[in-house]
VORO-804913 format. One record per atom (N, C-alpha, C): residue in one letter; x, y, z. Coordinates in Angstrom, 3 decimals, decimal comma. Example, Ala and Ser with C-alpha at 12.3 -4.5 7.8 and 13.67 -1.06 7.14 Angstrom:
VORO-804913
{ronu 'A' {13,190 -5,690 7,800}}
{ronu 'A' {12,300 -4,500 7,800}}
{ronu 'A' {13,200 -3,300 7,800}}
{ronu 'S' {12,850 -2,250 7,080}}
{ronu 'S' {13,670 -1,060 7,140}}
{ronu 'S' {12,900 0,030 7,870}}
This chain:
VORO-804913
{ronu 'X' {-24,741 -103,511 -170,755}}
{ronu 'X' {-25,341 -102,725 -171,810}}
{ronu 'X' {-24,266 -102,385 -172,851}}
{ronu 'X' {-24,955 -102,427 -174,030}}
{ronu 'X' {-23,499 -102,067 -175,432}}
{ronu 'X' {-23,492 -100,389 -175,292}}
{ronu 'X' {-22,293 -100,888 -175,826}}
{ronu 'X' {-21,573 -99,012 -175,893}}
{ronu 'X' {-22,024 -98,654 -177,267}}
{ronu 'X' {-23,279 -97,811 -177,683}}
{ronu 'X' {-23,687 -97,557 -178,772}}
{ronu 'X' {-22,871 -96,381 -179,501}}
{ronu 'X' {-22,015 -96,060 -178,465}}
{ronu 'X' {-20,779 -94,558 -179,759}}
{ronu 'X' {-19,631 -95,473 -180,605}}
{ronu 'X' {-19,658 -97,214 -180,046}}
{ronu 'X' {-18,945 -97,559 -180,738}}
{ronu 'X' {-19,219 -98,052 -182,421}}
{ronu 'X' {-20,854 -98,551 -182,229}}
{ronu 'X' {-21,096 -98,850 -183,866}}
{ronu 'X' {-21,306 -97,582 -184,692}}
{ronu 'X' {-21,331 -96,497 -184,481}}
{ronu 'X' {-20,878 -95,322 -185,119}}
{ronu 'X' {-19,497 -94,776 -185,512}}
{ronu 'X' {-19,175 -94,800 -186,590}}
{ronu 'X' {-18,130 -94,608 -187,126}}
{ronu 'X' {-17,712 -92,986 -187,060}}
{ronu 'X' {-18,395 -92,049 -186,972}}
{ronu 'X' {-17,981 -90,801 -187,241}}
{ronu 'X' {-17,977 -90,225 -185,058}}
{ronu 'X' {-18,050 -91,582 -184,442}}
{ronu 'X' {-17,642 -90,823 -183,395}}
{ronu 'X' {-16,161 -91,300 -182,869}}
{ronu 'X' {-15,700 -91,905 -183,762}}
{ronu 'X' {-14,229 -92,170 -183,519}}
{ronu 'X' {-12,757 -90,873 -183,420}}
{ronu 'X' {-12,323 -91,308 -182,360}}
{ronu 'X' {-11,452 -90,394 -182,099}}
{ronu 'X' {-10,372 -90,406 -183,241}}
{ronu 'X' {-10,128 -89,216 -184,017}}
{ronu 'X' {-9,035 -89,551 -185,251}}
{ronu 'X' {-7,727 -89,790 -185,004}}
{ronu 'X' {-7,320 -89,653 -183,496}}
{ronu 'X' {-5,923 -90,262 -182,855}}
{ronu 'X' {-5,693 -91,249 -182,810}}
{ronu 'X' {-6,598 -91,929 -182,477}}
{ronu 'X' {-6,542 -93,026 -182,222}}
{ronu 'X' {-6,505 -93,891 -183,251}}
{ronu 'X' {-6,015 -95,091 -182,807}}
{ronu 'X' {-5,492 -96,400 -183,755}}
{ronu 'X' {-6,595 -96,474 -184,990}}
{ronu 'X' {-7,776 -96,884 -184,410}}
{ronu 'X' {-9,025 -97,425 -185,394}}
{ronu 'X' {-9,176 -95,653 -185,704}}
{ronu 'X' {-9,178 -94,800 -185,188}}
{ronu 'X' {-9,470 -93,455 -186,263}}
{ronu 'X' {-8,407 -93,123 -187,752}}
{ronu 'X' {-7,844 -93,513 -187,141}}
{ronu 'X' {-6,216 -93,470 -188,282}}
{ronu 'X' {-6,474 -94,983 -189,077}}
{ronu 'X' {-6,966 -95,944 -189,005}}
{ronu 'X' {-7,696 -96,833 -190,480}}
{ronu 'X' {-8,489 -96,142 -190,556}}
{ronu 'X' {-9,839 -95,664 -190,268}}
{ronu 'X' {-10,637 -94,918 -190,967}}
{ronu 'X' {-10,428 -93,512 -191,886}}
{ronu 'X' {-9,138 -92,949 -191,428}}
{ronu 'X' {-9,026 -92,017 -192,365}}
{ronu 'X' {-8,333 -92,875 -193,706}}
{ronu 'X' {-7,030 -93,651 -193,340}}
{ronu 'X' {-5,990 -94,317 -194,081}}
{ronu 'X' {-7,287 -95,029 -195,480}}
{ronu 'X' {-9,089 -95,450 -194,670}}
{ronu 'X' {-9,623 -96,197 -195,299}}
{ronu 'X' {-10,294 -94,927 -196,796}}
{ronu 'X' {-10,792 -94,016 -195,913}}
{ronu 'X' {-10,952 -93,184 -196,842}}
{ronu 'X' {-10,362 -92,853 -198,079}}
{ronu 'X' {-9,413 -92,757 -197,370}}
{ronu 'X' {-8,186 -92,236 -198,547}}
{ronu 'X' {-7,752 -93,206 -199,715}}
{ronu 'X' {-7,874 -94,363 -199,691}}
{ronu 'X' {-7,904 -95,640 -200,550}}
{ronu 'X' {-9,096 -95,449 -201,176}}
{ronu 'X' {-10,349 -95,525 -200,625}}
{ronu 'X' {-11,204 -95,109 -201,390}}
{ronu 'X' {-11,797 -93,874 -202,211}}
{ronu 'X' {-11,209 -92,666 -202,026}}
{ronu 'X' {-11,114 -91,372 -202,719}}
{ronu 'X' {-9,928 -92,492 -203,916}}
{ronu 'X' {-8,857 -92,402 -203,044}}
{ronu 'X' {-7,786 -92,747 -204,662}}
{ronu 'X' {-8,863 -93,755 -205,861}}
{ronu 'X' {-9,241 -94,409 -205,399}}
{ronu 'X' {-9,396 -95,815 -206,169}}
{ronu 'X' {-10,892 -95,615 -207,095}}
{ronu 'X' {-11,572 -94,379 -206,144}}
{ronu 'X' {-12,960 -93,470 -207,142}}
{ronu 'X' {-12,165 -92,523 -208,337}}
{ronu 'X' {-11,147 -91,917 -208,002}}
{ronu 'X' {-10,151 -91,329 -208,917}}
{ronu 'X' {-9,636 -91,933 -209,985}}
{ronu 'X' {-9,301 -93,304 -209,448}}
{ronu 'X' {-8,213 -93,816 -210,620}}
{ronu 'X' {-9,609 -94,344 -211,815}}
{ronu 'X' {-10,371 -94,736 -211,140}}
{ronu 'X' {-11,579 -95,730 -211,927}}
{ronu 'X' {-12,041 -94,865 -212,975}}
{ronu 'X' {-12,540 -93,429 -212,434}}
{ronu 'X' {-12,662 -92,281 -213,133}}
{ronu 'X' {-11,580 -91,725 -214,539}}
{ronu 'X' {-10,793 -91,924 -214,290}}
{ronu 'X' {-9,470 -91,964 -215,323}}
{ronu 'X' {-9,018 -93,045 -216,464}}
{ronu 'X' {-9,507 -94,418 -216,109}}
{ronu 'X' {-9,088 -95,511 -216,816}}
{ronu 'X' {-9,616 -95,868 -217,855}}
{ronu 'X' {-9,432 -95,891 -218,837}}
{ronu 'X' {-9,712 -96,113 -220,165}}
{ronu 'X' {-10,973 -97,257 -220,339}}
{ronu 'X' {-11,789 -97,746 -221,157}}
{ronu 'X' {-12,897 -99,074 -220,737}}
{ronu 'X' {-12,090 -100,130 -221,047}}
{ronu 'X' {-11,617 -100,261 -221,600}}
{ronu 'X' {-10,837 -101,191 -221,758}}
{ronu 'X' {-10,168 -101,949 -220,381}}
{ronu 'X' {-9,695 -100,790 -219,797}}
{ronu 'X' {-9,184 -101,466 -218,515}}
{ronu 'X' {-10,288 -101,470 -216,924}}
{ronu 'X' {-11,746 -101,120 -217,240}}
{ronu 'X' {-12,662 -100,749 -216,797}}
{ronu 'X' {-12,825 -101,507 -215,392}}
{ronu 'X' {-12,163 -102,589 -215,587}}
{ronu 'X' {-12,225 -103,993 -214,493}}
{ronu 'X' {-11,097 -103,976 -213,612}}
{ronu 'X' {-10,621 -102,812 -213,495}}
{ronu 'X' {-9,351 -102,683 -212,020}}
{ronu 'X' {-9,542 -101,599 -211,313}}
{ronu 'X' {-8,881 -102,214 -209,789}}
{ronu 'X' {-9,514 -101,423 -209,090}}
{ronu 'X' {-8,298 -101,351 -207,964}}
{ronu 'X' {-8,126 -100,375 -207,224}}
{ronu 'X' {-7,098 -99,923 -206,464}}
{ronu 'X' {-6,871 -100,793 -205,375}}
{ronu 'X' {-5,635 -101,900 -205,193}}
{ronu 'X' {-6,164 -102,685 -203,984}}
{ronu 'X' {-4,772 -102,460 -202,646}}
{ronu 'X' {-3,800 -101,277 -203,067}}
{ronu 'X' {-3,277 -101,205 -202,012}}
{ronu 'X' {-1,661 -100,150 -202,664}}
{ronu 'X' {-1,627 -99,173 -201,437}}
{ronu 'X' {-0,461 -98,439 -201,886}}
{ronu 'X' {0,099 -98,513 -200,749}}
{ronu 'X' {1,831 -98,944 -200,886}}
{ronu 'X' {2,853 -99,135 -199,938}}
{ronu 'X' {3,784 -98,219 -200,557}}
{ronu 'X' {4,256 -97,155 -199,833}}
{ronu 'X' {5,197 -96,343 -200,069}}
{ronu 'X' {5,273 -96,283 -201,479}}
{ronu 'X' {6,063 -96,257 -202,388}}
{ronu 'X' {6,148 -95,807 -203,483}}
{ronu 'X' {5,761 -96,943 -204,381}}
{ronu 'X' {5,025 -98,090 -204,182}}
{ronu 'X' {4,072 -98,940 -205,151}}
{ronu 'X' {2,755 -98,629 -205,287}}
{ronu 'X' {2,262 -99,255 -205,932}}
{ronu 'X' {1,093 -99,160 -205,789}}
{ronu 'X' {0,778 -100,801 -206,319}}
{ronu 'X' {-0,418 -101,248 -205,760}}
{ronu 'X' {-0,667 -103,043 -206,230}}
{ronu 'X' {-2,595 -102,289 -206,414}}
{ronu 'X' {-2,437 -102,999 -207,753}}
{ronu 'X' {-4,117 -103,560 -208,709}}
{ronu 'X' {-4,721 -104,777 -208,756}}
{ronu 'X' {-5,958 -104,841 -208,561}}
{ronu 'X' {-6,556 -106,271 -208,478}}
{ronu 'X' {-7,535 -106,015 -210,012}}
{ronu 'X' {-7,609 -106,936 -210,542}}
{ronu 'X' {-8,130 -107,541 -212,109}}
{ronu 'X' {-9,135 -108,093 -211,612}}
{ronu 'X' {-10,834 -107,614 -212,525}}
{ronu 'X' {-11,553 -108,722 -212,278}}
{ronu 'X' {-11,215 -110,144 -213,188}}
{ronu 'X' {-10,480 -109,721 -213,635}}
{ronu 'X' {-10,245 -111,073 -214,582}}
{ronu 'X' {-8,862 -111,586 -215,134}}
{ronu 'X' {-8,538 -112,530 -215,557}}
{ronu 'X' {-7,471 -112,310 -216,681}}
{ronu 'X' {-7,005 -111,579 -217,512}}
{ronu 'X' {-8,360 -111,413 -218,001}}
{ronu 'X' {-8,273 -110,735 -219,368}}
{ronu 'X' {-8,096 -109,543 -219,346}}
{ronu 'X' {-8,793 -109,103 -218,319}}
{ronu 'X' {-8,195 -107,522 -217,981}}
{ronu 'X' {-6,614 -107,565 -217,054}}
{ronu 'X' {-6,022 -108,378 -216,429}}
{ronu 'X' {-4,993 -108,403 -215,855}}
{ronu 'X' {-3,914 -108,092 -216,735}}
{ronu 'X' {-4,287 -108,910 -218,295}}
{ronu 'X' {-3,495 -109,341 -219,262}}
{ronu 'X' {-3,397 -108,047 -219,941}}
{ronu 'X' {-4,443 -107,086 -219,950}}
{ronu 'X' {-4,852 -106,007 -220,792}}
{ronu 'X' {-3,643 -104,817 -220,244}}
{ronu 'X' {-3,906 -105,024 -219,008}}
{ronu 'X' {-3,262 -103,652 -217,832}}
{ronu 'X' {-1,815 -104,059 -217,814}}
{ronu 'X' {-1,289 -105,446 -218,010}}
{ronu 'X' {0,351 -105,634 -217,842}}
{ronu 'X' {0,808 -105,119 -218,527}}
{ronu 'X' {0,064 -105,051 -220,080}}
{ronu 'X' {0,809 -104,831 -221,676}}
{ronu 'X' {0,419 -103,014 -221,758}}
{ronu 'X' {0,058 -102,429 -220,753}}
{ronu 'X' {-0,187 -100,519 -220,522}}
{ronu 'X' {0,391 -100,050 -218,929}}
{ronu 'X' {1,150 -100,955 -218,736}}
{ronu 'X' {1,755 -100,547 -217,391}}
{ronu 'X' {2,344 -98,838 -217,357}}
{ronu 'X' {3,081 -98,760 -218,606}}
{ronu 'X' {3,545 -97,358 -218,755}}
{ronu 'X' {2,261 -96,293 -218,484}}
{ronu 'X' {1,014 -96,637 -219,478}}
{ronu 'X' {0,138 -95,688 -219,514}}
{ronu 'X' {-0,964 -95,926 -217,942}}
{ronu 'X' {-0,728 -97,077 -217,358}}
{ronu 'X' {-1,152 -96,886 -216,181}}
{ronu 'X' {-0,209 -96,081 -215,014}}
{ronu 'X' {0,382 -96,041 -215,333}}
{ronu 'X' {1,429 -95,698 -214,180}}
{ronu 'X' {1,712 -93,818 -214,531}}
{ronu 'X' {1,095 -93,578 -215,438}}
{ronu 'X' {1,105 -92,154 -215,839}}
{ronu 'X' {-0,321 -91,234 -215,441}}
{ronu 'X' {-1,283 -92,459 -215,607}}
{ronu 'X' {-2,306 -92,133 -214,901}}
{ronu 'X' {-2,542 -91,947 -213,522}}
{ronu 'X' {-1,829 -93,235 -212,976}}
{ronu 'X' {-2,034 -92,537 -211,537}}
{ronu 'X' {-1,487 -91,660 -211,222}}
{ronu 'X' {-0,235 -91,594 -211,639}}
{ronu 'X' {1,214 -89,546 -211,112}}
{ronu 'X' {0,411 -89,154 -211,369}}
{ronu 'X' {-0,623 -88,650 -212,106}}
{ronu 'X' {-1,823 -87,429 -212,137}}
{ronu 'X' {-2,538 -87,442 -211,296}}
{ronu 'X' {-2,544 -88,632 -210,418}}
{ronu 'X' {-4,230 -88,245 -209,366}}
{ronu 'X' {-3,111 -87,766 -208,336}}
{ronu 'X' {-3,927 -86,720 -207,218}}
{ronu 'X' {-3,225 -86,088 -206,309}}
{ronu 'X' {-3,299 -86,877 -205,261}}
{ronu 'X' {-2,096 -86,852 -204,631}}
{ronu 'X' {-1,317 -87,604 -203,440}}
{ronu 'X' {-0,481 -88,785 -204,326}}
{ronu 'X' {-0,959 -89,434 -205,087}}
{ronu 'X' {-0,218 -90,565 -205,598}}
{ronu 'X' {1,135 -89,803 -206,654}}
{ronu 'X' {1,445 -88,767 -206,536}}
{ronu 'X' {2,417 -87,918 -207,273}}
{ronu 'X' {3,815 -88,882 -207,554}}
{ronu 'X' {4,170 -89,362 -206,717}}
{ronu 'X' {5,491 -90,236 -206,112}}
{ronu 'X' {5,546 -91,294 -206,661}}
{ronu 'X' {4,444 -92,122 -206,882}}
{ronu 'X' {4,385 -93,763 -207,405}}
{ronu 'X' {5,234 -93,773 -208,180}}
{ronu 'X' {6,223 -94,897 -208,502}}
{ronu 'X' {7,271 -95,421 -209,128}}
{ronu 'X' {6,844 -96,804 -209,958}}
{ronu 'X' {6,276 -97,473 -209,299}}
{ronu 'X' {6,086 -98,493 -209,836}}
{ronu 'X' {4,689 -99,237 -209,737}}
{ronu 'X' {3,752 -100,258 -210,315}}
{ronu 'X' {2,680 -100,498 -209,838}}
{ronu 'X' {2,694 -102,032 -210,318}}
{ronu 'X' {2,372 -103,151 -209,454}}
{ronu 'X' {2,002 -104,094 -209,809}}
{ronu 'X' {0,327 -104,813 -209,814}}
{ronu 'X' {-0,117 -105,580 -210,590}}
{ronu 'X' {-1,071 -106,153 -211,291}}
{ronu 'X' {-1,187 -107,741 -211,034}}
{ronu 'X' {-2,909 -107,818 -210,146}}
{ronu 'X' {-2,962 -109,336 -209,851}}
{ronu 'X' {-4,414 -109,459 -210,699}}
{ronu 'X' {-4,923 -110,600 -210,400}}
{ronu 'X' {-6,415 -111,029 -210,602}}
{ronu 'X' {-6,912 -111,711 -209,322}}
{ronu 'X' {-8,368 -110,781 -208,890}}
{ronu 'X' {-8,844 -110,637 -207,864}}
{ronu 'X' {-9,818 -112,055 -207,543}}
{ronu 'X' {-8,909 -113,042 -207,529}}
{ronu 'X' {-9,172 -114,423 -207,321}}
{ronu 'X' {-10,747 -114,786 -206,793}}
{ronu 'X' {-11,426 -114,050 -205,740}}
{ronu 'X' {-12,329 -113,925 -204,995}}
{ronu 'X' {-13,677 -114,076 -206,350}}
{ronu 'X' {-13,289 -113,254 -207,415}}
{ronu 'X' {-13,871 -112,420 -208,641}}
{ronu 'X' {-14,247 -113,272 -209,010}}
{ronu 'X' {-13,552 -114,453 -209,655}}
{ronu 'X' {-13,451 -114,920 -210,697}}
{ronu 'X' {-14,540 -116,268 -210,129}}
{ronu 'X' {-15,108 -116,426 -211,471}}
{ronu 'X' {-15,921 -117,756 -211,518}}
{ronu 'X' {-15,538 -118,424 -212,345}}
């Protein structure tokens, strides 16, 4: 018989390994509702795809927005020091979200 507390997500123990991605997952997704909320339309097409210690890495739906966000790195990178927890970021790099693109 299946263990039905496992396809439930909110009965995960937060010690544990898979509870600690689910918070770590949260928290990427609070940042990345934050940053989207903040970004100018212009850069409307990026989206938070990963923070390692004091980087932060962006995925582009496109070129054109990849191309848009390289040439405002300063004014991106000022935006995020404003969202809370990301206070620290130093630096941020910029891809195009290959998957995206047609």
């Amino acid at each position: 018989m299946q263990d039905k507390s496992k396809e439930n997500p909110t009965n995960f123990n937060s010690k544990s390994r898979l509870g600690f991605l689910f918070e770590k997952a949260k928290l990427h997704n609070r940042y990345d509702c934050l940053l989207k909320n903040e970004l100018p339309s212009e850069l409307a097409g990026l989206s938070l795809c990963l923070v390692e210690g004091q980087k932060v890495f962006l995925a582009a739906k496109n070129a054109s927005v990849a191309f848009r966000a390289k040439r405002q790195k300063t004014k991106l990178l000022s935006i995020i020091k404003k969202i809370e927890g990301l206070a620290e970021i130093k630096s941020l790099s910029i891809g195009v979200d290959e998957k995206n693109t047609s």
